[in-house]
C-alpha positions in Angstrom: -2.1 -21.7 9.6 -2.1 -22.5 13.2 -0.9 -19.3 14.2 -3.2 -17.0 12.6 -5.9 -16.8 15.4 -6.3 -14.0 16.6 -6.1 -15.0 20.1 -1.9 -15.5 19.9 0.2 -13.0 20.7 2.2 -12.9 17.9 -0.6 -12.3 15.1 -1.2 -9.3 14.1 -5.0 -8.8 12.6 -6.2 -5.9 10.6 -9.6 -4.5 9.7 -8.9 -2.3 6.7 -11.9 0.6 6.6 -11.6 3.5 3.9 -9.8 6.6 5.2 -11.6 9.8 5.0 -8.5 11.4 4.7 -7.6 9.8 1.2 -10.8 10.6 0.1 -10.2 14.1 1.0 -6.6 14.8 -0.4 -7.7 12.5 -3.6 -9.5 15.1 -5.7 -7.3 18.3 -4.4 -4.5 16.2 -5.5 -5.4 15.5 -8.8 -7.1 18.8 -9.1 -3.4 20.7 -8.6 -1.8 18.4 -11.1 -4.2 19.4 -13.6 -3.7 23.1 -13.2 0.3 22.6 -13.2 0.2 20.7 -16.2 -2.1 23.3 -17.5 0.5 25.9 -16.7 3.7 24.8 -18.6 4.5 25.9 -21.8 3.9 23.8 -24.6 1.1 22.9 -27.5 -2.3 23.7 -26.2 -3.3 20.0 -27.8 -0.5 18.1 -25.3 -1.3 20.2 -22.0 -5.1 19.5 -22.6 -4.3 15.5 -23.1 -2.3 15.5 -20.2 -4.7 17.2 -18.0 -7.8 14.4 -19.7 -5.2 11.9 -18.3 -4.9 13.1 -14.2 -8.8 13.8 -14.0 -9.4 10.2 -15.5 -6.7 9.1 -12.7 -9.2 11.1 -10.2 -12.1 9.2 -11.5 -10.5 6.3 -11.5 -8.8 6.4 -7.8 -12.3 8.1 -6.3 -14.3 5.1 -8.0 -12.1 2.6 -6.3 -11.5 4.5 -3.0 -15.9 4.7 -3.4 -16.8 1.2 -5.1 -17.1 -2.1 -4.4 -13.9 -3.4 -5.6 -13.5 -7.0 -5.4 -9.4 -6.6 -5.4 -10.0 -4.1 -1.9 -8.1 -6.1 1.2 -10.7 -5.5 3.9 -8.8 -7.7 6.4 -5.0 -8.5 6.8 -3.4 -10.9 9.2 0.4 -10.7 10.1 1.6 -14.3 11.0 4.3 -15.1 13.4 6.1 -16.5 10.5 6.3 -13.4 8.7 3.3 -14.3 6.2 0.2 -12.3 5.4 -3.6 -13.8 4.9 -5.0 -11.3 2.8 -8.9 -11.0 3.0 -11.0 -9.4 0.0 -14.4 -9.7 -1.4 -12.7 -12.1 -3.6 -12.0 -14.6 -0.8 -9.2 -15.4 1.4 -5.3 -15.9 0.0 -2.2 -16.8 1.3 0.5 -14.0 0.7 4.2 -12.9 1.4 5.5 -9.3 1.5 6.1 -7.6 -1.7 7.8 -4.2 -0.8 7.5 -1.4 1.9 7.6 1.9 1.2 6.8 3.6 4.1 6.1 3.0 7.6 5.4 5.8 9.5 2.8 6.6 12.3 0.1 8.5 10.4 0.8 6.7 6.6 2.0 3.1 6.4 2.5 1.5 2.2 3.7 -1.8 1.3 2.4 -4.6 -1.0 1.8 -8.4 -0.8 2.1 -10.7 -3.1 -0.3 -13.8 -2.6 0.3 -17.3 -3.9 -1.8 -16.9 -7.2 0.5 -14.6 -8.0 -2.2 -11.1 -7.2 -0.3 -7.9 -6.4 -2.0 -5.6 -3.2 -0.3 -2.1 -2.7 -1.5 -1.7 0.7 -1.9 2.3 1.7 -3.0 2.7 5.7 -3.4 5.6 7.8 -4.7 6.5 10.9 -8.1 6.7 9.7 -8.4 3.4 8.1 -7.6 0.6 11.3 -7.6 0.5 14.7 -4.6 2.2 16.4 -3.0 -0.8 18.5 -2.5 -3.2 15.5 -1.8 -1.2 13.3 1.6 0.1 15.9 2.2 -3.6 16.2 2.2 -4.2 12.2 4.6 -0.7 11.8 6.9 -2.0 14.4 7.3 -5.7 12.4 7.6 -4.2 8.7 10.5 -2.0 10.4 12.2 -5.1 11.7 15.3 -5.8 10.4 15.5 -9.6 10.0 12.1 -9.4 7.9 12.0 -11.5 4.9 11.1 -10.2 1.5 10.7 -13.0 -1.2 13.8 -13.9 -3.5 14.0 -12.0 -6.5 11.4 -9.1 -5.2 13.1 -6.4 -6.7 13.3 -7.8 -10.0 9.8 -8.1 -10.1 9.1 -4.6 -9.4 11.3 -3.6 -12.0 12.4 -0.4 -11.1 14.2 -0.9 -8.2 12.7 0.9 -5.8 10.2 -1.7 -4.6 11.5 -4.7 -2.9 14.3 -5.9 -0.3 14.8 -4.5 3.6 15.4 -0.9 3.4 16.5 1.6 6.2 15.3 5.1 6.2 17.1 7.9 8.7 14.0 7.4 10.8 14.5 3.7 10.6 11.5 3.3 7.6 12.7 2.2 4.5 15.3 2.5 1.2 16.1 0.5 -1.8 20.0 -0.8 -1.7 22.9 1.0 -3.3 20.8 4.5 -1.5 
């Protein structure tokens, strides 16, 4: 782990704060689903259950976008090697990239995978990390020689997480899209 101080150029460190946007389009969100689902036709009994089911979701995502959760990365650090240290309340793990969704400017997903096996979906906008690493960690996801583990896709099982993808604004795609 020579290379992960922060210090070398090549290292890309991340302090992972909550966004206040998230927390903002979280409950609107789920809110709108509920009403949709409310809306189509069908027995009253299966419209009410699936509305009980998105506000739960809302509780559930506002609790962990609010709590203390021990699974929460609060720092990331990109290695030259193409590695991840992934930082939670939990302690400090090794891990290798998982998947990228999305790599924009203003939203940035992907996941890890550490070496105990723990999956992080990591969501970051421009709210949530300072601006300069987080440009440097866009521009090394979109790279095209980047390395995702043997046998990624498999383990996501539904074939739309995993190996390089290219998007028309150079982002990602799953193969055969």
């Amino acid at each position: 782990m020579q290379d992960a101080h922060p210090s070398h150029p090549g290292v890309v460190r991340l302090r992972v704060g909550r966004s206040r946007s998230l927390r903002f389009a979280l409950l609107p969100a789920h809110l709108g689903a509920a009403a949709a689902v409310l809306l189509v036709d069908g027995p009253w009994w299966a419209a009410t259950g699936l509305a009980i089911v998105v506000m739960i979701s809302a509780a559930a995502g506002l609790a962990r976008h609010f709590g203390n959760d021990s699974d929460r990365v609060h720092e990331l650090v990109l290695r030259t090697d193409g590695r991840f240290e992934v930082m939670t309340a939990a302690g400090q793990e090794s891990a290798e990239l998982w998947y990228v969704s999305l790599a924009e400017p203003w939203l940035t997903v992907f996941g890890v995978r550490s070496a105990s096996g723990r999956r992080h979906d990591i969501v970051l906008l421009r709210d949530n990390v300072e601006p300069e690493p987080f440009r440097r960690l866009r521009v090394r996801l979109r790279q095209p020689g980047r390395s995702v583990p043997a046998g990624a896709d498999a383990a996501a099982g539904d074939g739309m997480r995993g190996g390089p993808r290219t998007s028309p604004r150079g982002g990602a795609r799953g193969p055969g899209h």
